[in-house]
C-alpha positions in Angstrom: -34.6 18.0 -102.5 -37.4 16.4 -100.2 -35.0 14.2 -98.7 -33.0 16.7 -97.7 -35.9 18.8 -96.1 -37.0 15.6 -94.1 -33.2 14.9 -93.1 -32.9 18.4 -91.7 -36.7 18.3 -90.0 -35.9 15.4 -87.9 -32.3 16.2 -87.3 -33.4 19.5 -85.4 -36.1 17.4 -84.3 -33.4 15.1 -82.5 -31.5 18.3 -81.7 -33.5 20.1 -79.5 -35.3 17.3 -77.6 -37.4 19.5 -74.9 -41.0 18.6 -74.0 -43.8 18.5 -76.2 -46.6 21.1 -76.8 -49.5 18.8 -75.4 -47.2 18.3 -72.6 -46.1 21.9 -71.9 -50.2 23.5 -72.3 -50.8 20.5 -69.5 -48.0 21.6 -67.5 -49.1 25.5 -67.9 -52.5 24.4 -66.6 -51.3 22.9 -64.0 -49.5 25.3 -62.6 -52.1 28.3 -63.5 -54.4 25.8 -61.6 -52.2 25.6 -58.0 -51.6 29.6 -58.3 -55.2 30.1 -58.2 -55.7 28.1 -55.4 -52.9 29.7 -53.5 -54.1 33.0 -54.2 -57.5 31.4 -53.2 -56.2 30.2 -49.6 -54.6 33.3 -49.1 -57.3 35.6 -49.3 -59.3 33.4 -46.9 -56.6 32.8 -44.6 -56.5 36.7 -44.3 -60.0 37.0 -43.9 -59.7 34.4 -41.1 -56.7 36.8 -39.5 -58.1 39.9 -39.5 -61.4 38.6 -38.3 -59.4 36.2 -35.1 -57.4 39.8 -34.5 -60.2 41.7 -34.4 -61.9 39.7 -31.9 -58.9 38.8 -29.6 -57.0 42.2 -30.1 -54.0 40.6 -30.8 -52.7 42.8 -33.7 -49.5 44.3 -32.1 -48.5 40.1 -31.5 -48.1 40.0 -35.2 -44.9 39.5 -36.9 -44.2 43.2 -39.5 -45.1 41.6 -42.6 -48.3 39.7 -41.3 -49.5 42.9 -39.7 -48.5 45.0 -43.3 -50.3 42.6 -45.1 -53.2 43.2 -42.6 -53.2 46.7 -42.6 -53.4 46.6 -46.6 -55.7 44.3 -47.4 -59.1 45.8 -46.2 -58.3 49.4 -48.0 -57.2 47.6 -51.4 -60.1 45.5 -51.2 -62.4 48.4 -50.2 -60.6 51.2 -53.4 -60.8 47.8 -55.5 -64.8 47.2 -54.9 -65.5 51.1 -54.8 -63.9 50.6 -58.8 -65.8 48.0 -59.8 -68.7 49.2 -58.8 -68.0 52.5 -60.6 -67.4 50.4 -63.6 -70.5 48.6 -63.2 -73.1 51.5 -63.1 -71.5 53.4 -66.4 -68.8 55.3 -65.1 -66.0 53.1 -67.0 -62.7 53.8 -67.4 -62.4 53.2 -71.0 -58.0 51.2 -70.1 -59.0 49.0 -68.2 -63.3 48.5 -67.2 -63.5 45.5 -69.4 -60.9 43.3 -67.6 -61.0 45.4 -63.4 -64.4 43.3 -62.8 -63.2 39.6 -64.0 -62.2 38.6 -60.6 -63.6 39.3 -56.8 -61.8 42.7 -54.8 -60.5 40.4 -52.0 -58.5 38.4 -54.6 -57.0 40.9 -56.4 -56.8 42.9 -53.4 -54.4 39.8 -52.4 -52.5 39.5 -55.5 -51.6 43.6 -55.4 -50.3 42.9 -51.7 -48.1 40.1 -52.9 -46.6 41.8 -55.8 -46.2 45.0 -54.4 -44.5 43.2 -51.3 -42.4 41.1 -53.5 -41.1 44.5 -55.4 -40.4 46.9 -52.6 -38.5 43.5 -51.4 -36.1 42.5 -54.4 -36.6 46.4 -56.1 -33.0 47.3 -54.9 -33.8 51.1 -54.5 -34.0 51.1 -50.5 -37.9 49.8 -50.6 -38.7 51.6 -53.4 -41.2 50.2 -56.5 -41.5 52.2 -59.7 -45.1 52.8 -60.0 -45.5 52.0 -63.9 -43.5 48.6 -63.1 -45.7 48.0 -60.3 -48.5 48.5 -62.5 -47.9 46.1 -64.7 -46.5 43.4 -63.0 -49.9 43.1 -60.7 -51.8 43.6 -64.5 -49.8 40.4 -65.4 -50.2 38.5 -62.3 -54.6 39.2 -62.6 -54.2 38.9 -66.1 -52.2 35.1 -65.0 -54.8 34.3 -62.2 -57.7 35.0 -64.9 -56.5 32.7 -67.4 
């Protein structure tokens, strides 16, 4: 009976070659790794923009989504700091208070933009995102950019 058991082990060993576990946690890494540092250059590059537009007066040059993405970023960041500080002095919100201060406002200011940009653009319902969907899929992508 054991030599059957080992037979079958390494026959669906042999029939479903993909890549290791060691291999795929250092592949997961990897790519957790480069997101963060795209998110990363993204919220300094637009930092950089608003701050160069703001000087120059150059914001109607801007191509639509540049100058969405402008217009977004300081109110998210400035709702997403006016919640975490909230959360810091007592006044939690028992959901989510342990997990809304684990990264800066700017960055998840950034990731919100991008996923609410990337819904409203593949959502199929005339620029429309569902709110509950868009809720968690920028939860996932900070819950993703955390680990």
């Amino acid at each position: 009976m054991r030599k059957e058991e080992e037979h079958f082990s390494r026959r669906r060993l042999r029939a479903n070659p993909g890549i290791g576990s060691r291999k795929h946690r250092v592949l997961r890494r990897r790519q957790v790794k480069i997101e963060a540092e795209a998110w990363e250059l993204a919220t300094k590059e637009y930092k950089e923009l608003l701050k160069d537009m703001c000087e120059h007066k150059l914001a109607p040059n801007l191509p639509y989504m540049k100058s969405l993405f402008l217009g977004w970023f300081e109110p998210f960041r400035d709702a997403i700091a006016k919640e975490q500080e909230l959360i810091r002095t007592g006044k939690s919100r028992q959901g989510y208070a342990l997990y809304f201060d684990l990264l800066p406002a700017d960055k998840m200011s950034v990731i919100a933009m991008h996923q609410l940009a990337a819904m409203v653009m593949t959502g199929g319902q005339h620029g429309c995102a569902r709110v509950v969907t868009a809720a968690c899929m920028i939860g996932d992508a900070i819950e993703q950019e955390f680990l």
